[in-house]
mmCIF file of the N, C-alpha and C atoms, coordinates in Angstrom:
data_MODEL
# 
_entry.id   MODEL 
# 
loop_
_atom_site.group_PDB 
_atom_site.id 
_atom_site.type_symbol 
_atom_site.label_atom_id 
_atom_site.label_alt_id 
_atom_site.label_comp_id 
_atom_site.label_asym_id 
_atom_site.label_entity_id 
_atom_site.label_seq_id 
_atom_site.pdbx_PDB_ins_code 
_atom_site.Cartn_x 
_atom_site.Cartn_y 
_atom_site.Cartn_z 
_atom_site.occupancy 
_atom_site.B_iso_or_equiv 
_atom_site.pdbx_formal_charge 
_atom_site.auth_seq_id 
_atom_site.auth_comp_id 
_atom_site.auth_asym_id 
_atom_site.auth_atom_id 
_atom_site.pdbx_PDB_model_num 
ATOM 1   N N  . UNK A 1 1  ? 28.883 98.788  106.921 1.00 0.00 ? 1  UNK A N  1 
ATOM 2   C CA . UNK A 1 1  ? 28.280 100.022 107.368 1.00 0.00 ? 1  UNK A CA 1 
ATOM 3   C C  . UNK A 1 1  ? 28.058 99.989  108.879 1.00 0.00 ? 1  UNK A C  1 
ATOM 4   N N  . UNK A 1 2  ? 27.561 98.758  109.166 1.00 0.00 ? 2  UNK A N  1 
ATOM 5   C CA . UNK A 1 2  ? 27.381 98.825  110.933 1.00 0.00 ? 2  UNK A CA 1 
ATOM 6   C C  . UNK A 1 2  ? 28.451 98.912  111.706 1.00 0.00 ? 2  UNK A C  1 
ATOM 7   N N  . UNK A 1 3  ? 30.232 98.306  110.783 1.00 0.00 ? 3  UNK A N  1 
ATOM 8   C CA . UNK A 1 3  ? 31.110 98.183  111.796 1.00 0.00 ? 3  UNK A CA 1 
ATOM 9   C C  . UNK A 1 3  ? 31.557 100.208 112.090 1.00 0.00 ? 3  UNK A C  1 
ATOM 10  N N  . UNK A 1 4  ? 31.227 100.337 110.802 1.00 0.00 ? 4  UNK A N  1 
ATOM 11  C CA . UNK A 1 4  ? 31.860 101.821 110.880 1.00 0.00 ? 4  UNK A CA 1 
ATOM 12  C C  . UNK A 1 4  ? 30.987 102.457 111.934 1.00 0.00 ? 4  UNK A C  1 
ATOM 13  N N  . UNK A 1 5  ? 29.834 102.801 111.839 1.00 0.00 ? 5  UNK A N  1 
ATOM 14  C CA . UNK A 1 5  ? 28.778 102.594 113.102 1.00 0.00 ? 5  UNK A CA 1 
ATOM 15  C C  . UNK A 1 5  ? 29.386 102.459 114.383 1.00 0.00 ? 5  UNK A C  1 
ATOM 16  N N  . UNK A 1 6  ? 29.827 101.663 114.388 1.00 0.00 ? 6  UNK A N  1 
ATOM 17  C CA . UNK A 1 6  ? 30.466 101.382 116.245 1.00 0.00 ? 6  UNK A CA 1 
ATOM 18  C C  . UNK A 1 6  ? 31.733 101.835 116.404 1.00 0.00 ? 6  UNK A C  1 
ATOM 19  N N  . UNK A 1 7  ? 32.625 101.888 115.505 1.00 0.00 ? 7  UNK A N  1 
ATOM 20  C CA . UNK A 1 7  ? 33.913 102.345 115.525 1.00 0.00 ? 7  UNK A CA 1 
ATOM 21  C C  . UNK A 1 7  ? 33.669 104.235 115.694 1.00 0.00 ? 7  UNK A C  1 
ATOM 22  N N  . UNK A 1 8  ? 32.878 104.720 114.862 1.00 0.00 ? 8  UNK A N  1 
ATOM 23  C CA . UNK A 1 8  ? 32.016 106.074 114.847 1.00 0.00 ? 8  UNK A CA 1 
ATOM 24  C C  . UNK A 1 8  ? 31.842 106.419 116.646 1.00 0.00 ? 8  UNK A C  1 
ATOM 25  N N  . UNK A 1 9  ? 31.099 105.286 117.207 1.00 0.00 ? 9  UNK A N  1 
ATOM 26  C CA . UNK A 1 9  ? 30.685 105.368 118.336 1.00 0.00 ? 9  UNK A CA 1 
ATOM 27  C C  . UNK A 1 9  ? 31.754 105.433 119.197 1.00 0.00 ? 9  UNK A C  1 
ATOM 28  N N  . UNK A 1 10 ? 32.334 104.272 119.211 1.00 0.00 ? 10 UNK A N  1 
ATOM 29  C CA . UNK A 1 10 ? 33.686 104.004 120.398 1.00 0.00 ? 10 UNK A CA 1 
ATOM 30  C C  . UNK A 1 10 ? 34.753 105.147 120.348 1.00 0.00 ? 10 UNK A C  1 
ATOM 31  N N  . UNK A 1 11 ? 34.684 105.824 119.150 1.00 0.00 ? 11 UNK A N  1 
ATOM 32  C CA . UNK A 1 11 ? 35.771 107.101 119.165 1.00 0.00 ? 11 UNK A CA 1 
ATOM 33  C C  . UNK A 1 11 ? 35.140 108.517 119.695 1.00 0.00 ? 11 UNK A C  1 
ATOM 34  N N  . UNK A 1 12 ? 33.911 108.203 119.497 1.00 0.00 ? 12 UNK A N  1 
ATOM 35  C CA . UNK A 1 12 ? 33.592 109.336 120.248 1.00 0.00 ? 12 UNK A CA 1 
ATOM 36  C C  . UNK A 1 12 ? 33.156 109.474 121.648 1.00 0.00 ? 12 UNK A C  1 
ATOM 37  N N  . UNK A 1 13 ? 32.999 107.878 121.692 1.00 0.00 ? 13 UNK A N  1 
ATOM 38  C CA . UNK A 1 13 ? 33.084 107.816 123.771 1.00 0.00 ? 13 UNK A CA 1 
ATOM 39  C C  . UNK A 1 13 ? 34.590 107.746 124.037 1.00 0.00 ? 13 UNK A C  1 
ATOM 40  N N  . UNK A 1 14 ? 35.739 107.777 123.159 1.00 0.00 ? 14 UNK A N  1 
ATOM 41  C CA . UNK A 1 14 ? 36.948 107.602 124.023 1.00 0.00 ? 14 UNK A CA 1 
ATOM 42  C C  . UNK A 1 14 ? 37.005 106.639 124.087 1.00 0.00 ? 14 UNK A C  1 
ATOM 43  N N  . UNK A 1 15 ? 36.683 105.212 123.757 1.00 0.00 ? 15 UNK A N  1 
ATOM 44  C CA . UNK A 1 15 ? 37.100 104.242 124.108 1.00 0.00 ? 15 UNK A CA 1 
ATOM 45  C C  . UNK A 1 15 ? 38.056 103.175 123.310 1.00 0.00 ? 15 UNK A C  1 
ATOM 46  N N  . UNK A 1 16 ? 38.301 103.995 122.397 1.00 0.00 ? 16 UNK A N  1 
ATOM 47  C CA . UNK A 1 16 ? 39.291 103.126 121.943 1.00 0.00 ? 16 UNK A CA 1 
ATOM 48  C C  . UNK A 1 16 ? 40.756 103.007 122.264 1.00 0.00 ? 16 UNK A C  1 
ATOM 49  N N  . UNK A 1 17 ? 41.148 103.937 123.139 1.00 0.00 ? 17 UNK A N  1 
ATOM 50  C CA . UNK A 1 17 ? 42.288 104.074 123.865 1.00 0.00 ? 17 UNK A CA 1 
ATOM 51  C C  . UNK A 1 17 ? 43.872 104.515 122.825 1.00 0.00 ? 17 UNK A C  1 
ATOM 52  N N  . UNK A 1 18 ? 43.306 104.982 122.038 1.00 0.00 ? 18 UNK A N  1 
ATOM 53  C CA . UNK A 1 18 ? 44.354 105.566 120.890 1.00 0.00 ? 18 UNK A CA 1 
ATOM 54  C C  . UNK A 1 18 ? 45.297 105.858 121.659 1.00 0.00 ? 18 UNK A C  1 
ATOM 55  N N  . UNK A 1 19 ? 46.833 105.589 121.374 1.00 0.00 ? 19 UNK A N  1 
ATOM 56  C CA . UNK A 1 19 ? 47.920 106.433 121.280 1.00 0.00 ? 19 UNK A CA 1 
ATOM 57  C C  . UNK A 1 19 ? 47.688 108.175 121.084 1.00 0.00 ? 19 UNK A C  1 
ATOM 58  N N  . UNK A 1 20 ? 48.099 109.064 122.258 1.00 0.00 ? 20 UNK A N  1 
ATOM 59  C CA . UNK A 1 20 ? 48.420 110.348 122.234 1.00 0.00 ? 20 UNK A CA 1 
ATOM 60  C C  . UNK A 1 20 ? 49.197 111.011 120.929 1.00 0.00 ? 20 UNK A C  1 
ATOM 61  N N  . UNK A 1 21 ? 48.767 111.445 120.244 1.00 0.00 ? 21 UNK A N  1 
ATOM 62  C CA . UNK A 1 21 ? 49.637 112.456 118.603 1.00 0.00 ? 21 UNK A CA 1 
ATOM 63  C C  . UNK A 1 21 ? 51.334 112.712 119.691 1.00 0.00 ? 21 UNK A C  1 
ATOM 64  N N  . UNK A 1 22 ? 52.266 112.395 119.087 1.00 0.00 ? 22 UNK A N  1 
ATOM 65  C CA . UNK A 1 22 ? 53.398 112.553 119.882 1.00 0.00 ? 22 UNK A CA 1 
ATOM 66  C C  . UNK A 1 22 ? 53.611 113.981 119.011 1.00 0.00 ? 22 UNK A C  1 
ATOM 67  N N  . UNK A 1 23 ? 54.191 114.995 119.755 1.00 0.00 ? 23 UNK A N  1 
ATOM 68  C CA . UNK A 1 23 ? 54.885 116.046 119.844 1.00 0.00 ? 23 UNK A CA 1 
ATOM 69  C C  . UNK A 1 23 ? 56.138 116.652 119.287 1.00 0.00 ? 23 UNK A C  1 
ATOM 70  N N  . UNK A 1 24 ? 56.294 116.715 118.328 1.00 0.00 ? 24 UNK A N  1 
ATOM 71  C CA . UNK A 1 24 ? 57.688 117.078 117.334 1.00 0.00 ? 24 UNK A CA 1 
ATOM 72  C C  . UNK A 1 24 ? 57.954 118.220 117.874 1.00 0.00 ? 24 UNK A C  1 
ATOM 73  N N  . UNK A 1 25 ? 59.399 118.438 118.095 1.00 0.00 ? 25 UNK A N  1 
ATOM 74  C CA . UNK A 1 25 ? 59.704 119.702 118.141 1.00 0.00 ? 25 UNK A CA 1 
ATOM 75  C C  . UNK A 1 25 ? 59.882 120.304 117.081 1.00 0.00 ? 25 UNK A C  1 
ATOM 76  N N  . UNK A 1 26 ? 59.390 121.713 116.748 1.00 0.00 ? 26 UNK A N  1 
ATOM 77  C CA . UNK A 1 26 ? 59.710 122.297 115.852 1.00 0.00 ? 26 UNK A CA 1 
ATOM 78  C C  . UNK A 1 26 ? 61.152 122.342 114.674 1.00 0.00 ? 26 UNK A C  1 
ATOM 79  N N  . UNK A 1 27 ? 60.773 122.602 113.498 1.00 0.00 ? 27 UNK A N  1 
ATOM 80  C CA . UNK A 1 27 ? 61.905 122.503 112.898 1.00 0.00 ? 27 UNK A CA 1 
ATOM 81  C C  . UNK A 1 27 ? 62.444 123.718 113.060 1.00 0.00 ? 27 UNK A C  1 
ATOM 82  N N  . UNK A 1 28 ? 64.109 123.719 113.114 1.00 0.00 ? 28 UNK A N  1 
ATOM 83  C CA . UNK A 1 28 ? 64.368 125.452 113.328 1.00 0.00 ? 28 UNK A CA 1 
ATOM 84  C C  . UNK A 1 28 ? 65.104 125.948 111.753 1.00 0.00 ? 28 UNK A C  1 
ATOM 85  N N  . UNK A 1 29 ? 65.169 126.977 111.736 1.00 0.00 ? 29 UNK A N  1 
ATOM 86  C CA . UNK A 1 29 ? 65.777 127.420 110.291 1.00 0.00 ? 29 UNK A CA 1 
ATOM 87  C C  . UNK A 1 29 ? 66.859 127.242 110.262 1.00 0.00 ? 29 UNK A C  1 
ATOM 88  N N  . UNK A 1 30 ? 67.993 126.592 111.063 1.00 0.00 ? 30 UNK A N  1 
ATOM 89  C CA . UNK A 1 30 ? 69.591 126.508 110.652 1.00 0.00 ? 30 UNK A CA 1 
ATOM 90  C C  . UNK A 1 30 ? 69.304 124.411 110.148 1.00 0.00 ? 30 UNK A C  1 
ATOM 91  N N  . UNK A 1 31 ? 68.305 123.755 110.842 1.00 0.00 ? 31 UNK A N  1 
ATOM 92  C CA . UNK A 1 31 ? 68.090 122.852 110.590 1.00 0.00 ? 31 UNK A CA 1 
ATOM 93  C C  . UNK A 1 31 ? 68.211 122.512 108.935 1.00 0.00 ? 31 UNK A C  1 
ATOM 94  N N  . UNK A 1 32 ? 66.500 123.413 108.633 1.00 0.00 ? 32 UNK A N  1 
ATOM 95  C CA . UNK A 1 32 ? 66.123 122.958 107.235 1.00 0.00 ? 32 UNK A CA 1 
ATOM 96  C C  . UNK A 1 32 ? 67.139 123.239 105.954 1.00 0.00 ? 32 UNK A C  1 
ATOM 97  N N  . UNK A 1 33 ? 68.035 125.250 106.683 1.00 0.00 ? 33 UNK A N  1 
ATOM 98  C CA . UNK A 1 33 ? 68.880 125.391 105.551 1.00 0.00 ? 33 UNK A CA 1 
ATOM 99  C C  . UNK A 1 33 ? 69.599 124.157 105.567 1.00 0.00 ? 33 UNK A C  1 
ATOM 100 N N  . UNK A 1 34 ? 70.618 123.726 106.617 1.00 0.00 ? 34 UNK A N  1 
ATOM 101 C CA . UNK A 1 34 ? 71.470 122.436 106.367 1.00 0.00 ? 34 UNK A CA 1 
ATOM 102 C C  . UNK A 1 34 ? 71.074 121.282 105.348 1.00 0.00 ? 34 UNK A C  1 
ATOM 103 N N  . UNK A 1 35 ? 69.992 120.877 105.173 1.00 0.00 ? 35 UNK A N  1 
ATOM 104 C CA . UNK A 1 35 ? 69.498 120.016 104.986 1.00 0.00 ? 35 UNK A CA 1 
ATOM 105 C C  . UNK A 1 35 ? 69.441 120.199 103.559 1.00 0.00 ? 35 UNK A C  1 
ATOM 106 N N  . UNK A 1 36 ? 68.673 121.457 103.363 1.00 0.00 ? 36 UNK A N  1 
ATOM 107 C CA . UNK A 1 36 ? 68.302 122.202 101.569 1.00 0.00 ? 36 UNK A CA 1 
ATOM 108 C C  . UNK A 1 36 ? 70.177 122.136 101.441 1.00 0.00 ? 36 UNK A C  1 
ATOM 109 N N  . UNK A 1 37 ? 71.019 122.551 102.159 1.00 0.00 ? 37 UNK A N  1 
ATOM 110 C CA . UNK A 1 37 ? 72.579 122.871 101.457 1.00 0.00 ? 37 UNK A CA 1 
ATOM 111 C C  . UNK A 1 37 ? 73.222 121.608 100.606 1.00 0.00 ? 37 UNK A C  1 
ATOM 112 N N  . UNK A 1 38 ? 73.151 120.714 101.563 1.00 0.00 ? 38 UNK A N  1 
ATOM 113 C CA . UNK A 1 38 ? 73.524 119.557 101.889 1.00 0.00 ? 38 UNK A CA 1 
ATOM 114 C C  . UNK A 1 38 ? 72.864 118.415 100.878 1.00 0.00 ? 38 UNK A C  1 
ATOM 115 N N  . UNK A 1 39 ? 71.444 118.772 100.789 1.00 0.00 ? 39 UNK A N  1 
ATOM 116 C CA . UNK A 1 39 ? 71.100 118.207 99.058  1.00 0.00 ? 39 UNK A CA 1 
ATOM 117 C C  . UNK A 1 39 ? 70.631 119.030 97.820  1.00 0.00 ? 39 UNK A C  1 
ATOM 118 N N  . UNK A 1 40 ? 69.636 119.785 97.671  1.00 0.00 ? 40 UNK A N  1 
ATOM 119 C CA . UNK A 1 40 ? 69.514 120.117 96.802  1.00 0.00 ? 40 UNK A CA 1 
ATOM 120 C C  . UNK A 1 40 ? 70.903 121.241 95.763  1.00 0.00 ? 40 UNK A C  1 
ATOM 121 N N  . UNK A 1 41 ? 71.501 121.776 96.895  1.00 0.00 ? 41 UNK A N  1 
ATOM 122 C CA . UNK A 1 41 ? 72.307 122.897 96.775  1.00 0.00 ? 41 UNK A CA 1 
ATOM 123 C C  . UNK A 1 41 ? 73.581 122.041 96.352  1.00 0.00 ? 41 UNK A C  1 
ATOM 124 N N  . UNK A 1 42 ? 73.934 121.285 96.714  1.00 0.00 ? 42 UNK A N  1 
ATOM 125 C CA . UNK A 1 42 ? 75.565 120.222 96.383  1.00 0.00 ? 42 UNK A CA 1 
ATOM 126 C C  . UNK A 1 42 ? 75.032 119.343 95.124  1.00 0.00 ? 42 UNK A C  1 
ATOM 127 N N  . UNK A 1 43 ? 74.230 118.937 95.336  1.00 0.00 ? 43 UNK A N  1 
ATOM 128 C CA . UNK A 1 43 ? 73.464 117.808 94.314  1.00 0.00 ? 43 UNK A CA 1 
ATOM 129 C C  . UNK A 1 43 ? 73.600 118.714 92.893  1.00 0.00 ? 43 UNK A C  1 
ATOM 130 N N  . UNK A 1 44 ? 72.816 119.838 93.088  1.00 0.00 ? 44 UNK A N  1 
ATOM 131 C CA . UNK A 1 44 ? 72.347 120.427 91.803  1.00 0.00 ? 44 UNK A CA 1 
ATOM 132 C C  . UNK A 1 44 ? 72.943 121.845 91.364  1.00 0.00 ? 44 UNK A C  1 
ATOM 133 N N  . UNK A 1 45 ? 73.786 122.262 92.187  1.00 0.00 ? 45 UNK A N  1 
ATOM 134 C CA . UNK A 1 45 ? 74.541 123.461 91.831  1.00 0.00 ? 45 UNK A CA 1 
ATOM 135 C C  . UNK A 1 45 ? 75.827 123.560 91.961  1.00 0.00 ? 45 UNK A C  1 
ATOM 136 N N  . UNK A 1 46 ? 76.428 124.387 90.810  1.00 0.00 ? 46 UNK A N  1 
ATOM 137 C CA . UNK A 1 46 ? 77.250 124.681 90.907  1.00 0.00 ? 46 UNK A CA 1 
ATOM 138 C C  . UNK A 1 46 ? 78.641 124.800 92.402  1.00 0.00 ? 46 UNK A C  1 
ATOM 139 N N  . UNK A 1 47 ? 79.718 124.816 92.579  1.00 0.00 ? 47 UNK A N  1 
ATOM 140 C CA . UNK A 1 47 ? 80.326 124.678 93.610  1.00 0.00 ? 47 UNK A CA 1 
ATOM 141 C C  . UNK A 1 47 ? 80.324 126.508 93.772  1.00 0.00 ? 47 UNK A C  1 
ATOM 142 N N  . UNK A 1 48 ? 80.873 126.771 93.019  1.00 0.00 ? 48 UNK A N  1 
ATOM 143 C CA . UNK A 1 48 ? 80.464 128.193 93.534  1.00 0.00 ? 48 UNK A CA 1 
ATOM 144 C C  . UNK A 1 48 ? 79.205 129.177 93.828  1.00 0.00 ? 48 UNK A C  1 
ATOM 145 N N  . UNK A 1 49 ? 78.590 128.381 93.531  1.00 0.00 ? 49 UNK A N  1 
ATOM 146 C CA . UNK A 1 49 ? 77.053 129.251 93.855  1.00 0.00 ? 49 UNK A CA 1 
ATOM 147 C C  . UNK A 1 49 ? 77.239 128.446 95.391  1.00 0.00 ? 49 UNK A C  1 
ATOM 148 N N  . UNK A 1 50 ? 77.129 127.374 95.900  1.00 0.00 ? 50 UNK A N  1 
ATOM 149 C CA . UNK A 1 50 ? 76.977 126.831 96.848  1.00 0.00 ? 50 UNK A CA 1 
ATOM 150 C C  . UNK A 1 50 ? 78.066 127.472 97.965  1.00 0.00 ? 50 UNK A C  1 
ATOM 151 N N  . UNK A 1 51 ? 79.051 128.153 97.846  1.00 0.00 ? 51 UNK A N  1 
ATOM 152 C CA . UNK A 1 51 ? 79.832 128.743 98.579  1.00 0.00 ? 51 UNK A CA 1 
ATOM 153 C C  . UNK A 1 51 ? 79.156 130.025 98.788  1.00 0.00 ? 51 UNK A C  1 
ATOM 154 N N  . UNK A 1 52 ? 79.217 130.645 97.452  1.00 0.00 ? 52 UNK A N  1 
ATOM 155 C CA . UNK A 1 52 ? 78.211 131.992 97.750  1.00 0.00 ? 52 UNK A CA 1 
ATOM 156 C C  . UNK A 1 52 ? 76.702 131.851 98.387  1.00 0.00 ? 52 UNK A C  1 
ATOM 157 N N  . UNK A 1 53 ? 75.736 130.652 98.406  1.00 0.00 ? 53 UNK A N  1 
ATOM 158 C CA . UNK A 1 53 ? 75.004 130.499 99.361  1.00 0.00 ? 53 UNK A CA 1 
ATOM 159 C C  . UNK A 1 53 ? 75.541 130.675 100.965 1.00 0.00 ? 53 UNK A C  1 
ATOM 160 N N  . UNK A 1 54 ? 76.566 129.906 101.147 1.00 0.00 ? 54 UNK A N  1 
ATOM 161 C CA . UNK A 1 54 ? 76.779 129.205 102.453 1.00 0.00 ? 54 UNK A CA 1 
ATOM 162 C C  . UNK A 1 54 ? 77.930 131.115 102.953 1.00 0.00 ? 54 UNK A C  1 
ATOM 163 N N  . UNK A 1 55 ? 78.166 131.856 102.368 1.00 0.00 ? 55 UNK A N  1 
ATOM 164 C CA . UNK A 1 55 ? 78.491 133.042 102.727 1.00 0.00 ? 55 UNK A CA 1 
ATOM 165 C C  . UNK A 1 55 ? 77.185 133.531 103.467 1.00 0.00 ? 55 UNK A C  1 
ATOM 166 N N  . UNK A 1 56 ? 76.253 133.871 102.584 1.00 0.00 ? 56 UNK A N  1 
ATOM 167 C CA . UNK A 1 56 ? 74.936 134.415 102.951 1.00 0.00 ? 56 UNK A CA 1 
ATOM 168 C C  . UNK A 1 56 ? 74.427 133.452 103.788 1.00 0.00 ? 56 UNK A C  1 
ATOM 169 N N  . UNK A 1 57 ? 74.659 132.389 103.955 1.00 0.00 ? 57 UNK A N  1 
ATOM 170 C CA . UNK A 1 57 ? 73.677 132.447 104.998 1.00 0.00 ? 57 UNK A CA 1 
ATOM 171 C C  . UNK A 1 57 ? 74.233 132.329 106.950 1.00 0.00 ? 57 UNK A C  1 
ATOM 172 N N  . UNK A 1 58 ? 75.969 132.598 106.469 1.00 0.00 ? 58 UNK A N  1 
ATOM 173 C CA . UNK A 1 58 ? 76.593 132.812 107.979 1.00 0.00 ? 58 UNK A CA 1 
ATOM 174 C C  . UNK A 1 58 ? 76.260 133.825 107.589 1.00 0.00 ? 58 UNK A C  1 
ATOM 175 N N  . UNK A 1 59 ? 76.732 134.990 106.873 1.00 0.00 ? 59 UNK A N  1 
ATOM 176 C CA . UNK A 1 59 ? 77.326 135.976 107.460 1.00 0.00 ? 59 UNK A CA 1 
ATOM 177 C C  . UNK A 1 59 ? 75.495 137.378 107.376 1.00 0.00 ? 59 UNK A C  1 
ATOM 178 N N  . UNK A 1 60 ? 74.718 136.731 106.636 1.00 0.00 ? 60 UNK A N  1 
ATOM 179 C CA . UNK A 1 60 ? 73.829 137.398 106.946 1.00 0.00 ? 60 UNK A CA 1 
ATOM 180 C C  . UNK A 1 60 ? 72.249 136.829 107.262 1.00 0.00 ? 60 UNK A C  1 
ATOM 181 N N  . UNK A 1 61 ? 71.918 135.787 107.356 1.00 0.00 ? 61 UNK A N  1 
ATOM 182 C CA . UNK A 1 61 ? 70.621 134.987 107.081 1.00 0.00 ? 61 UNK A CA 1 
ATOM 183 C C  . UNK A 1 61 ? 70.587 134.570 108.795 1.00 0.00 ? 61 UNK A C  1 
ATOM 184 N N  . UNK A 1 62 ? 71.639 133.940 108.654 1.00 0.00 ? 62 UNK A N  1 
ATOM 185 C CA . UNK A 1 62 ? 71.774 133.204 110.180 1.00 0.00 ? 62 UNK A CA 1 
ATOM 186 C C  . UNK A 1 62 ? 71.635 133.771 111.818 1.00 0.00 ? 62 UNK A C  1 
ATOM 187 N N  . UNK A 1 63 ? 72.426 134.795 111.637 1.00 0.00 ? 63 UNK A N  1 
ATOM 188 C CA . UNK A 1 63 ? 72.180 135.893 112.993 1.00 0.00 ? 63 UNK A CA 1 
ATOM 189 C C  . UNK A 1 63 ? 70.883 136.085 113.187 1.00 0.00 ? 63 UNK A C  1 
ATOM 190 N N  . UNK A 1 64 ? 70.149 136.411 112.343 1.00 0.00 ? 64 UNK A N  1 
ATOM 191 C CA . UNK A 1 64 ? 68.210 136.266 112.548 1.00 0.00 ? 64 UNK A CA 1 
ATOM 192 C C  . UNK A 1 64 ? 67.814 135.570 112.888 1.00 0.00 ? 64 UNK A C  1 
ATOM 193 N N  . UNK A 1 65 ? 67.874 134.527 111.750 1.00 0.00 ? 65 UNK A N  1 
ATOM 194 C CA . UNK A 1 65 ? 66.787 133.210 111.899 1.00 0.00 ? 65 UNK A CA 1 
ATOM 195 C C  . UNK A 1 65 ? 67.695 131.987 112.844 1.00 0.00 ? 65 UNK A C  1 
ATOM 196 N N  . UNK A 1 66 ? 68.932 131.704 112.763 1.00 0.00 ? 66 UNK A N  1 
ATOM 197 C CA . UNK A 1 66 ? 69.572 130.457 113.107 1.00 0.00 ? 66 UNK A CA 1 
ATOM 198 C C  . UNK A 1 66 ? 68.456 129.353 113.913 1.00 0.00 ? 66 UNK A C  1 
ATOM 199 N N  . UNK A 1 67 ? 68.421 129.736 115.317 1.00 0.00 ? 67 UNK A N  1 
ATOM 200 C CA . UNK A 1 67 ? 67.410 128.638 116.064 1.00 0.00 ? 67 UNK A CA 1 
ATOM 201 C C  . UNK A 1 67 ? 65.970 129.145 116.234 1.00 0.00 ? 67 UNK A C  1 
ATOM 202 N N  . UNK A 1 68 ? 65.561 129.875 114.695 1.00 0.00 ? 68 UNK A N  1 
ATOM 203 C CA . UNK A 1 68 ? 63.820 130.254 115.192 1.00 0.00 ? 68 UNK A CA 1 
ATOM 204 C C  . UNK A 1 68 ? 63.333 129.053 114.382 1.00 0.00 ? 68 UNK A C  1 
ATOM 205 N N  . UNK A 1 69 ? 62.326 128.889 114.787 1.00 0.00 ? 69 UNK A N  1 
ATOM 206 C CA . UNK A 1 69 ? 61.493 127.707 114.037 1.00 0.00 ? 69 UNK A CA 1 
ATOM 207 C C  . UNK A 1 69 ? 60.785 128.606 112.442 1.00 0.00 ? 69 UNK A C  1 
ATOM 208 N N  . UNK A 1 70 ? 61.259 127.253 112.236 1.00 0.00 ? 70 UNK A N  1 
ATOM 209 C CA . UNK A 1 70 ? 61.074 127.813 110.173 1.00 0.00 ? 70 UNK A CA 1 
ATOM 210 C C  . UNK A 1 70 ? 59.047 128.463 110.674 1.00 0.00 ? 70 UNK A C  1 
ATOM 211 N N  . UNK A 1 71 ? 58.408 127.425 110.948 1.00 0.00 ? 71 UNK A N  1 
ATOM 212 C CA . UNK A 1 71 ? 57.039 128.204 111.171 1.00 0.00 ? 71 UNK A CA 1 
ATOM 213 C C  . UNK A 1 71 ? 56.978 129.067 111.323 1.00 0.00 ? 71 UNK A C  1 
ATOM 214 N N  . UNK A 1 72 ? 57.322 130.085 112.640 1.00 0.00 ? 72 UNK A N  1 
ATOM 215 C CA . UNK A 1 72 ? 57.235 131.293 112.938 1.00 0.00 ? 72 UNK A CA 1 
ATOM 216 C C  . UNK A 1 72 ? 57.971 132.661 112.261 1.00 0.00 ? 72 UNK A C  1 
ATOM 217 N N  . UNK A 1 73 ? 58.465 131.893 111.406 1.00 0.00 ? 73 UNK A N  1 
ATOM 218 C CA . UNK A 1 73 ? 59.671 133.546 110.774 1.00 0.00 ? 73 UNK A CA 1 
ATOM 219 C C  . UNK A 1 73 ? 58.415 133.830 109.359 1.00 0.00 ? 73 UNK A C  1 
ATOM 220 N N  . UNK A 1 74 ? 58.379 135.170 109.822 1.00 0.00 ? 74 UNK A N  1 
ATOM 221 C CA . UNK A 1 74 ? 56.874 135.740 108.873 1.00 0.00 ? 74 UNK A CA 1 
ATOM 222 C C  . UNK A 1 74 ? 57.509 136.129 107.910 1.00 0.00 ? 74 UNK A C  1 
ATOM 223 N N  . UNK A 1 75 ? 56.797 136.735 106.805 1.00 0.00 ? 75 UNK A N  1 
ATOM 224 C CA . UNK A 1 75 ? 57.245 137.391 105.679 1.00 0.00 ? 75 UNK A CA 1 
ATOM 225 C C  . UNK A 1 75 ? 57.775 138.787 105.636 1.00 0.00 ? 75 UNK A C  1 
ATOM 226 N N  . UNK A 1 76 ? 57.161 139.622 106.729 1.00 0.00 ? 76 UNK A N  1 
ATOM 227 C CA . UNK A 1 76 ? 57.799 141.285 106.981 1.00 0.00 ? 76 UNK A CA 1 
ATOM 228 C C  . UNK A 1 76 ? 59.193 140.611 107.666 1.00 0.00 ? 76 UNK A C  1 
ATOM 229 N N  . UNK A 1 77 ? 59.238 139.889 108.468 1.00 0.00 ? 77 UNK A N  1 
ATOM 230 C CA . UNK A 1 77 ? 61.076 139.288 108.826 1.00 0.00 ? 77 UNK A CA 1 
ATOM 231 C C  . UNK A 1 77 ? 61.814 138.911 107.258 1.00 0.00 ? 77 UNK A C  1 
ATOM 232 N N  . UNK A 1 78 ? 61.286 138.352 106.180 1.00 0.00 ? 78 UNK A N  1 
ATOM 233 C CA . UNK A 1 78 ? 62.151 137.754 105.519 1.00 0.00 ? 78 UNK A CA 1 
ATOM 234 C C  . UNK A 1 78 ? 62.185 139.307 104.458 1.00 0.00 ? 78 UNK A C  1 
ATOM 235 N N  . UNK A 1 79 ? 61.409 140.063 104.677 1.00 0.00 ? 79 UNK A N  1 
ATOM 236 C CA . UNK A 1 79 ? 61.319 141.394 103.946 1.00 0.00 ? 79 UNK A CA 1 
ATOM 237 C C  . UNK A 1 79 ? 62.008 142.102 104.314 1.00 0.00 ? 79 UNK A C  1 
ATOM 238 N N  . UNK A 1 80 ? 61.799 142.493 105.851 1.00 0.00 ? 80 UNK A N  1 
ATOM 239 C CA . UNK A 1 80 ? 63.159 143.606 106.769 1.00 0.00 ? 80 UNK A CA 1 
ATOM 240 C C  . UNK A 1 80 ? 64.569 143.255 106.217 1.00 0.00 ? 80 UNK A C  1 
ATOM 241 N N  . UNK A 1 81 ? 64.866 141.733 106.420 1.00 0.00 ? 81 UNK A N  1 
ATOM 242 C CA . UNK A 1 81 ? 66.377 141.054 106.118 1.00 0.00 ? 81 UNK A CA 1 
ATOM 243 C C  . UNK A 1 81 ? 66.377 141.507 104.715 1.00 0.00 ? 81 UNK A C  1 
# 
């Protein structure tokens, strides 16, 4: 109980000199689709559904979203599309 006590303390004077949270860049949406295509979609579906995915998502998914970060694309965007 006492060590937690000082550790309590030293983090809240700053003194423990922690490593800075490093900075990820965002994931973007041509990223994650690749990733979902590439396993779940080959792994577990059909070859033709996976073509008819990979249609939709050049010829209409992608022009939108391609390099927005999956975070920021709201639900009235995935509604408009």
């Amino acid at each position: 109980m006492e060590a937690a006590a000082k550790i309590e303390a030293a983090i809240a004077a700053d003194m423990l000199n922690l490593p800075s949270p490093v900075e990820r860049p965002p994931v973007l949406f041509e990223e994650y689709a690749e990733t979902w295509m590439s396993g779940h979609v080959r792994m577990n579906l059909k070859e033709s559904t996976a073509q008819a995915y990979r249609v939709l998502l050049d010829k209409h998914i992608y022009p939108s979203f391609r390099k927005k970060p999956l975070a920021e694309i709201t639900q009235n965007e995935i509604k408009t599309l």
